[in-house]
N, C-alpha and C positions, 0 to 999 in steps of 0.2 A: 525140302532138303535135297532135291534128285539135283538141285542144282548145284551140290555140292560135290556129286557122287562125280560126277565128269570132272573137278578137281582130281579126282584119284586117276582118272584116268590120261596123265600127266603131267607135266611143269619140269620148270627152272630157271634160273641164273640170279647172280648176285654177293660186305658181311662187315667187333671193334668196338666203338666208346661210344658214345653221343651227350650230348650236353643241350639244356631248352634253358633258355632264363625265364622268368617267374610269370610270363606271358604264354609260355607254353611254344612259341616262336624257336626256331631249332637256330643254335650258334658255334655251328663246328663250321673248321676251315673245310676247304674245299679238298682236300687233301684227307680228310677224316674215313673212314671204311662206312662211318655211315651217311655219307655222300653219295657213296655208291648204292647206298638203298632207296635214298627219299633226297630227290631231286628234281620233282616233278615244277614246273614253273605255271603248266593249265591251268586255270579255276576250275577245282572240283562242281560236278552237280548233283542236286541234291536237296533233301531240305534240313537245314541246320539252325533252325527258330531255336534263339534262347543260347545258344551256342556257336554263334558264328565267328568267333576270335578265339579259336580253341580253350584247349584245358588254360586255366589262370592260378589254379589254387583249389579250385574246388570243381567237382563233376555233377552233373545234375541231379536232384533226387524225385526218389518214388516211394510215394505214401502208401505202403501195403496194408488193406484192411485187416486186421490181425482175424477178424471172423470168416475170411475167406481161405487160412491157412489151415485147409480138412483134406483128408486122405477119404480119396473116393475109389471105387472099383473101376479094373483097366481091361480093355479090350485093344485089340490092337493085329500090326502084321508087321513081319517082318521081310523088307523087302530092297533088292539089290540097288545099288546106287544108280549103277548109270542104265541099265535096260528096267529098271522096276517092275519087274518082273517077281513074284514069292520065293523068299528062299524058305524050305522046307530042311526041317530038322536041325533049325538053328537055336542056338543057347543064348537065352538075353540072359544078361545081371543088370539088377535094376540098386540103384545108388542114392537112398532116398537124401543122403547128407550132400551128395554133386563132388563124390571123391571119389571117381573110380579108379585108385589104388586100395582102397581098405575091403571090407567083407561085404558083399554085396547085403541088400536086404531080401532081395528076393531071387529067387532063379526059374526060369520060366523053359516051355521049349517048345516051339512052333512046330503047328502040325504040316500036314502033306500039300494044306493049302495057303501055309505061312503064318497061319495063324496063330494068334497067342491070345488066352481068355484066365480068367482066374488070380489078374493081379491087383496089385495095387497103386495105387500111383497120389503124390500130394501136391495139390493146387496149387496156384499163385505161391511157389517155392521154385527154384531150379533143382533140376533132378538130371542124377548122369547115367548111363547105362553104355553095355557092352553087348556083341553080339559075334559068334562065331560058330563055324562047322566044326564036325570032325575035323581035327588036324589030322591025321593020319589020311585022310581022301584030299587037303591041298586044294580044297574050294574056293573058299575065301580066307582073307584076313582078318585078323582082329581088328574091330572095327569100335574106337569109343569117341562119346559123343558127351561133351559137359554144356551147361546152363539152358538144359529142358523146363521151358516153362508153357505150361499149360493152365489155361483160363477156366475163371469159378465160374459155374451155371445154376439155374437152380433146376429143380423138380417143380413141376404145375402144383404139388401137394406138399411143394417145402423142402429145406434138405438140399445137399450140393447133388450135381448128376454126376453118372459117372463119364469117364473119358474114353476117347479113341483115339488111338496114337500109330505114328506109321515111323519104326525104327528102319534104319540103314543098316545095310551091308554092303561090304566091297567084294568086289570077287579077288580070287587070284590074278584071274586072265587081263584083269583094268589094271592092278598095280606094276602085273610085267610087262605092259606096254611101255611103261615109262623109258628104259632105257630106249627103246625102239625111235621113239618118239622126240625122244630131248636128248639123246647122248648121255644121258647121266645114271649111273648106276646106285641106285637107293641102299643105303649100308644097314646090312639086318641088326647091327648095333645101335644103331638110330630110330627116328620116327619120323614121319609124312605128317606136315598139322595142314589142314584143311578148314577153308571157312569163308565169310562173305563181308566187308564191307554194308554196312546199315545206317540208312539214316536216321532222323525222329521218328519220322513217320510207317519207321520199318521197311523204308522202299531201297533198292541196292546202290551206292554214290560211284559214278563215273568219275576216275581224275584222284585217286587214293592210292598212296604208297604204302604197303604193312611191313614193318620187322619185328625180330626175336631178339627181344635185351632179358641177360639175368638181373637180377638185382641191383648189381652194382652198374647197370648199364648197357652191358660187355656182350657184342652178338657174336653168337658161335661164328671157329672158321670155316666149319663146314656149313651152314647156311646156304640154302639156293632157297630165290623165290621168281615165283611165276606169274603169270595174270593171264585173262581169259578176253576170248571174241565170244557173241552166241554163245555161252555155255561152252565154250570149247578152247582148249590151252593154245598159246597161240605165242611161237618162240619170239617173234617180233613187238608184243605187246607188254610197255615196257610199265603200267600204271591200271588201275580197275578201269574194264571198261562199264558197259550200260548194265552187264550182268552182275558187278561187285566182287566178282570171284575172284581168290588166292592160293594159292598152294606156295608151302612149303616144303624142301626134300632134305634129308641130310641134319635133324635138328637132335640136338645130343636131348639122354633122356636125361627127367628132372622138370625142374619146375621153369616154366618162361612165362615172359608176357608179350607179347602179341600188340606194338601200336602202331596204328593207322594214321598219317599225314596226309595232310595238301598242304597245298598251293599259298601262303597270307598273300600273294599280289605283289610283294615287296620285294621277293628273292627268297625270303624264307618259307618257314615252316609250320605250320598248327598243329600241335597234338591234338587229337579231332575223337578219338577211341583208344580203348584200352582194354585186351582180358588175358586172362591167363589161364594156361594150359600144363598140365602136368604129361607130359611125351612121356613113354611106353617105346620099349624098343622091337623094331618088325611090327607097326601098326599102324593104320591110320589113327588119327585124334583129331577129330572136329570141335572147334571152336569159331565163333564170329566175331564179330567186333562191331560194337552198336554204336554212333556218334554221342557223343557226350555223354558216354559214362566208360567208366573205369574198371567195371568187374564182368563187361560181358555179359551181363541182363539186364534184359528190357522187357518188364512185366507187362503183360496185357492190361487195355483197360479195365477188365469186368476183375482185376484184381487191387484196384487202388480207391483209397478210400475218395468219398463220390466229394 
C-alpha cells in the first residue's frame, strides 16, 4: 500500500455525463466533459484473461468458501504512507461491515513502536478501517481505507491463523505538498480518493484512465485526476503508467464510483473496473480498482472455494 501513500503526496488535472452502450465501449461525442477524462487511444498492459472486451453486462465472479468467512486475532502496525516509517500513538477504527461512515467495531491505538495487538480482524470478507493522531498536534490526516481483504490460513493443528496487517497513514506534511506541487489547493470541504489500477492477476495495468461518476453518471465539477511515473505524481502524465497509480483532488463528499478505462483499439472505450467509495471531507480515502469487477474486491486465492 506505500504505493499509494506517494499518491497523497500529490496530483491533478482534469470532469459531466458519460454514456457506454451495452458493450461497455464508451459513446459520448467528443465534446462530452467525459472526454476530457478517458481518451486514452494506447493499448493498456496488463493481464485481462476472461475480460478482455470490457464490462458487457456482467462482471466476473468469485466463489467465496462460506468456511473461510472466520474472524481470527490481528496484530498489526500502523505506518506512514510515503516514508513508512511507525506512526506512534495512532487511533485505528476497524469496520468489520467495509463502511467506514457508521460505528466502528473496534478501536485500537498504537504504541511508541506503531504497534497494534489485541484486535480482531474477519477473513476472506473486505474490511475498512481508519487511522488518525491527535488532531490537536496536526500530524496526520485522516486517513480511510475500504475493501481490505485478507487471506484464510490454517494452524498446523487446525483452526484459521491469525493475521498481520500493515495499516496506512498520511502525514500532514505529504497532503500540504500538494498545492506546492501541482498548483491546486485541496478544499477541506472535499476529499482526496487514492488507489491503483489492478489487473487479474493483481499486478498494476499501464495505459488506464479512472473517473468519479455519481449515480446517475454525472462527474463532479470539481474533479482533478492525476497519474503517476515511478511511484511518483508526475504533472505531464496524462494515463496509468507501470506503477497503476491515481489520485484524485477536490471530490465532493457522498458516495462515488471510481471507473477505470482503455483503449478498445477502435477509438473507443472499455469499462475495464469499477469500485466505490464513500468521500469524507479533509481526508484521504483509499480505494483501488481491480479489472473486471465492479465492487472493488478481489479475494485472494486461499479464500475461494477450491
Amino acid at each position: 500500500m506505500r504505493i499509494i501513500t506517494i499518491v497523497l503526496a500529490s496530483a491533478l488535472a482534469g470532469c459531466g455525463e458519460k454514456d457506454t452502450d451495452d458493450t461497455g465501449t464508451d459513446t459520448n461525442s467528443s465534446g462530452d466533459r467525459f472526454s476530457e477524462f478517458v481518451y486514452i487511444t494506447d493499448v493498456a498492459t496488463g493481464d485481462f484473461t476472461g475480460f478482455e472486451s470490457g464490462y458487457t453486462g456482467t462482471w466476473l465472479a468469485q466463489d467465496v468458501d462460506p468456511a473461510k468467512l472466520v474472524t481470527v486475532s490481528m496484530t498489526g502496525d500502523v505506518v506512514d504512507f510515503e516514508s513508512n516509517d511507525e506512526v506512534k500513538e495512532a487511533t485505528v477504527e476497524i469496520f468489520h461491515n467495509n463502511d467506514p461512515t457508521g460505528t466502528p467495531d473496534q478501536v485500537l491505538t498504537s504504541n511508541d513502536d506503531g504497534e497494534i495487538s489485541g484486535g480482531e480482524w474477519p477473513v476472506c470478507t473486505p474490511v475498512a478501517y481508519s487511522t488518525y493522531t491527535d488532531p490537536d498536534l496536526n500530524d496526520t490526516k485522516v486517513t480511510f481505507q475500504v475493501n481490505e481483504v485478507y487471506g484464510y490460513s490454517e494452524e498446523k493443528k487446525g483452526g484459521a491463523s491469525a493475521v498481520s496487517v500493515q495499516l496506512n497513514s498520511v502525514s500532514s506534511s505529504t497532503y500540504q505538498v500538494i498545492p506546492s506541487l501541482l498548483g491546486v489547493s485541496p478544499d477541506t470541504d472535499k476529499g482526496i480518493v487514492a488507489g491503483t489500477v489492478y489487473d487479474v492477476n493483481g499486478d498494476p495495468v499501464e495505459g488506464a484512465q479512472v473517473v468519479a461518476v455519481d449515480a446517475s453518471g454525472n462527474i463532479p465539477d470539481t474533479l482533478v485526476v492525476k497519474y503517476f511515473v515511478d511511484d511518483f505524481p508526475n504533472r505531464d502524465q496524462e494515463w496509468t503508467s507501470a506503477d497503476g497509480l491515481f489520485v484524485m483532488v477536490n471530490v465532493p463528499t457522498g458516495d462515488w464510483s471510481l471507473e477505470a478505462y482503455t483503449a478498445d483499439g477502435a477509438g473507443g472505450h472499455f469499462l475495464m473496473g469499477s469500485t466505490n467509495v464513500n468521500v469524507i471531507a479533509d481526508s484521504i480515502n483509499i480505494s483501488s480498482v481491480y479489472i473486471g469487477y465492479g465492487d472493488g474486491i478481489s479475494y485472494p486465492s486461499s479464500c475461494l472455494t477450491k
